[in-house]
C-alpha positions as CSV (number, residue, x, y, z in Angstrom):
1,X,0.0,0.0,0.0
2,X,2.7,2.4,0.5
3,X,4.7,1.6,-2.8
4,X,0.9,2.5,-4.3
5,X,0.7,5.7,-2.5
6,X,4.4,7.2,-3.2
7,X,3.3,6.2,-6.9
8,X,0.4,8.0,-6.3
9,X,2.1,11.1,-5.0
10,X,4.5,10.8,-7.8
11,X,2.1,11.1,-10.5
12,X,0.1,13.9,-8.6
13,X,3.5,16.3,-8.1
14,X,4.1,15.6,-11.8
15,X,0.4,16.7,-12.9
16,X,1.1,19.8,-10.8
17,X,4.2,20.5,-12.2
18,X,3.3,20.0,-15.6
19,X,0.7,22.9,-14.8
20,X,3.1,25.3,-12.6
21,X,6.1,25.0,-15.4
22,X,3.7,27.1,-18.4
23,X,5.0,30.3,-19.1
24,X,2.4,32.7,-20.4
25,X,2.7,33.3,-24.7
26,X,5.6,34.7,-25.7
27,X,4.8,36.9,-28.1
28,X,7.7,38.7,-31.1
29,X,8.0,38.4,-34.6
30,X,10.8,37.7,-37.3
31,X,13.5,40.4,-37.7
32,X,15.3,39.0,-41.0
33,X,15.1,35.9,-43.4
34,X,18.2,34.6,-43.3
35,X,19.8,33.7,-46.4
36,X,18.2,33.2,-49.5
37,X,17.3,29.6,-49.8
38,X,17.9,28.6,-46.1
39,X,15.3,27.2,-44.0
40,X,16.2,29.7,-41.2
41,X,14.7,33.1,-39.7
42,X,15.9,35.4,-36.4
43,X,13.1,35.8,-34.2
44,X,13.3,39.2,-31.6
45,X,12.4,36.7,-28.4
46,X,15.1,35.2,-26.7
47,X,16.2,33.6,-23.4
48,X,15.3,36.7,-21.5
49,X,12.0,36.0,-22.3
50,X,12.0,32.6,-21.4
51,X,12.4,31.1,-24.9
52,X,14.0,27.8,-24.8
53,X,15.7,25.4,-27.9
54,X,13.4,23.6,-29.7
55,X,10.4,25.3,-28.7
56,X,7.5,25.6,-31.7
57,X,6.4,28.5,-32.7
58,X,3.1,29.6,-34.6
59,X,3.3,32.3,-37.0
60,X,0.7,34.7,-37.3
61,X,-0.4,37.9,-40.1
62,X,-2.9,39.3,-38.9
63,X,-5.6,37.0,-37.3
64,X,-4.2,34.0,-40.1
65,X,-1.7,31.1,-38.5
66,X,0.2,31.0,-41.9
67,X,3.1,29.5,-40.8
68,X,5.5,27.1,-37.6
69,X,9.1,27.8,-36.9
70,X,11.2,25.8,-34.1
71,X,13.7,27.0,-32.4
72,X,17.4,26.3,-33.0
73,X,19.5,28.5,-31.4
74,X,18.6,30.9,-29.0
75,X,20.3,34.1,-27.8
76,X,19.7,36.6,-24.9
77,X,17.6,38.3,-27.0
78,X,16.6,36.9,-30.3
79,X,16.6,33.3,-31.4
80,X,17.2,31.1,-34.7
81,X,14.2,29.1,-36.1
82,X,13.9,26.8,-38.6
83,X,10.9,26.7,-40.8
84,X,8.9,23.7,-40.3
85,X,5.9,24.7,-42.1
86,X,4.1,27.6,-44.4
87,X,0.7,27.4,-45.7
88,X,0.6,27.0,-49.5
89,X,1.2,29.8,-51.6
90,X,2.4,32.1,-48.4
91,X,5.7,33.1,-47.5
92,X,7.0,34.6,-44.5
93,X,7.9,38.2,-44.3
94,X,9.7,40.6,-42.0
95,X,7.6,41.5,-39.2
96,X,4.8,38.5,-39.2
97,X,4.4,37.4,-35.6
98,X,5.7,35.2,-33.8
99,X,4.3,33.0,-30.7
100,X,5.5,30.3,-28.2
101,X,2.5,29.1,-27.0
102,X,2.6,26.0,-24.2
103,X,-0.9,25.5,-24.4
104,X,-0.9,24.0,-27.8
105,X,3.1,22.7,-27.0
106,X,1.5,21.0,-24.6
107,X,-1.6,19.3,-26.5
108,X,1.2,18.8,-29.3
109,X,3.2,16.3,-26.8
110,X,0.3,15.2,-25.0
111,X,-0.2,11.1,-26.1
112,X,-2.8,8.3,-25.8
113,X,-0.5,6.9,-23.1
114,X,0.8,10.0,-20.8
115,X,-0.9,9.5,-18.0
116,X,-1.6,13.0,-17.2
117,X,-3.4,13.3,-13.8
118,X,-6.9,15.5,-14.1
119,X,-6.1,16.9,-17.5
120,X,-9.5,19.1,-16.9
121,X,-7.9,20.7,-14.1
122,X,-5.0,21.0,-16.1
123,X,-7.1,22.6,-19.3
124,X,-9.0,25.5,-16.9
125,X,-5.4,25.9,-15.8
126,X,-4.2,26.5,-19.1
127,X,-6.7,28.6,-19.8
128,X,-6.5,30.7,-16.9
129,X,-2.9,31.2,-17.5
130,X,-3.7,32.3,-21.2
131,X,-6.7,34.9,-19.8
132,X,-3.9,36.7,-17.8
133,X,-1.8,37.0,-20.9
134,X,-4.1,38.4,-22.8
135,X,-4.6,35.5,-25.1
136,X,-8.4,34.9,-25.5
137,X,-9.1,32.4,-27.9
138,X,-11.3,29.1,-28.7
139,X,-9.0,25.7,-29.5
140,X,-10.8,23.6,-32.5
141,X,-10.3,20.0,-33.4
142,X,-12.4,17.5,-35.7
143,X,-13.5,18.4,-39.2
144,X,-11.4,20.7,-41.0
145,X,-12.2,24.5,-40.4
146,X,-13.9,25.7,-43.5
147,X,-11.8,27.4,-46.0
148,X,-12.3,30.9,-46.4
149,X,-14.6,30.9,-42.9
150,X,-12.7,33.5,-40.5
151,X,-11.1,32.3,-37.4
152,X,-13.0,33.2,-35.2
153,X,-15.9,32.1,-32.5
154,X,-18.8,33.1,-33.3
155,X,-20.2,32.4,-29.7
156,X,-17.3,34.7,-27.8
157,X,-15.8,36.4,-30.9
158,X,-12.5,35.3,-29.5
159,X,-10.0,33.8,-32.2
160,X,-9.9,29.9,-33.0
161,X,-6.6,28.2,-32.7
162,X,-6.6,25.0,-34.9
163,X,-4.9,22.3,-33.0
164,X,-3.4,20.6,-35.6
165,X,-0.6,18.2,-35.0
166,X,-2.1,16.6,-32.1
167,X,-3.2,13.3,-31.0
168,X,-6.8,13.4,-30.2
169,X,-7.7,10.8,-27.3
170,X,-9.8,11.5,-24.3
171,X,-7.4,13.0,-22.3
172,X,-6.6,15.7,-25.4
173,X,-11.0,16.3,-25.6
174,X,-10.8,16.3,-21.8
175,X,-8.4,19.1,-21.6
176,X,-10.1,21.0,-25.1
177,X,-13.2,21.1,-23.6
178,X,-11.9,22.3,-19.6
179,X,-10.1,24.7,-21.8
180,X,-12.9,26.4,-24.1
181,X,-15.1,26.3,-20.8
182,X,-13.2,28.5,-19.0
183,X,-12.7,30.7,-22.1
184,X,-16.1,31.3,-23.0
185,X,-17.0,31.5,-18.1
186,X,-14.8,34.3,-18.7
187,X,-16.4,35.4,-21.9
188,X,-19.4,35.4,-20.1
189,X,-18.1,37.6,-16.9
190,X,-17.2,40.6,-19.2
């Protein structure tokens, strides 16, 4: 009973840490493309604001995710990414932003066979974390989103972050829908 319990305790401290460890976004946006033909960018966000290597990154123009970097090398304040994705027919550009997010680099890692401890708890955390930032938003999943249909919730007006790249299984749904609960309680309180 005891080896059961310091199991227990084990898997609790890591749910809890999983939580206390998010940073809120880190929000920047690419400075240069680096050589012509290269797969790299510099980003203005560094370690001094808490970026770390291999960290994803979502790229934004205006409201439209058009593109994902990860980083490669990061400096005190700026950082090397390498392009891992860019919508068709888009390119990046000076000045598009940038965004570490550990809500979805969290849902990205986030498998079948985790064992993440109350990942509803750990959803209305994320979410709470994301409110104080500043980033109000709706995370989607199933069929694709419409082409053409703007990203955003028509229920909160907040903006829709696609989560693709994930592994949908219940504890995924379980932390989507904690998640978009919160979002739209706090909708609701405004």
């Amino acid at each position: 009973m005891t080896k059961l319990l310091s199991i227990i305790g084990v898997l609790v401290v890591a749910s809890v840490s999983l939580a206390a460890d998010q940073r809120a976004p880190v929000k920047g946006q690419i400075l240069k493309l680096n050589e012509p033909g290269t797969i790299t960018v510099t980003v203005d966000i560094g370690n001094d604001k808490g970026v770390k290597l291999f960290d994803v990154c979502d790229v934004y123009r205006e409201k439209e995710e058009i593109g994902k970097l990860r980083i490669t090398k990061v400096e005190p304040d700026q950082s090397i990414a390498e392009i891992t994705g860019v919508l068709p027919e888009k390119k990046l550009e000076t000045g598009d932003r940038v965004i570490v997010d550990d809500t979805l680099q969290f849902l990205r890692n986030l498998r079948p066979n985790s064992d993440v401890m109350a990942p509803a708890e750990l959803g209305r955390s994320y979410a709470q974390t994301d409110i104080r930032s500043d980033m109000k938003r709706i995370l989607y999943y199933g069929v694709p989103w419409s082409r053409g249909k703007p990203l955003i919730d028509e229920a909160t007006g907040y903006s829709v972050s696609i989560t693709a790249g994930c592994v949908v299984s219940k504890d995924f749904v379980l932390f989507v829908e904690a998640y978009n609960s919160a979002m739209r309680e706090h909708f609701g309180k405004r």
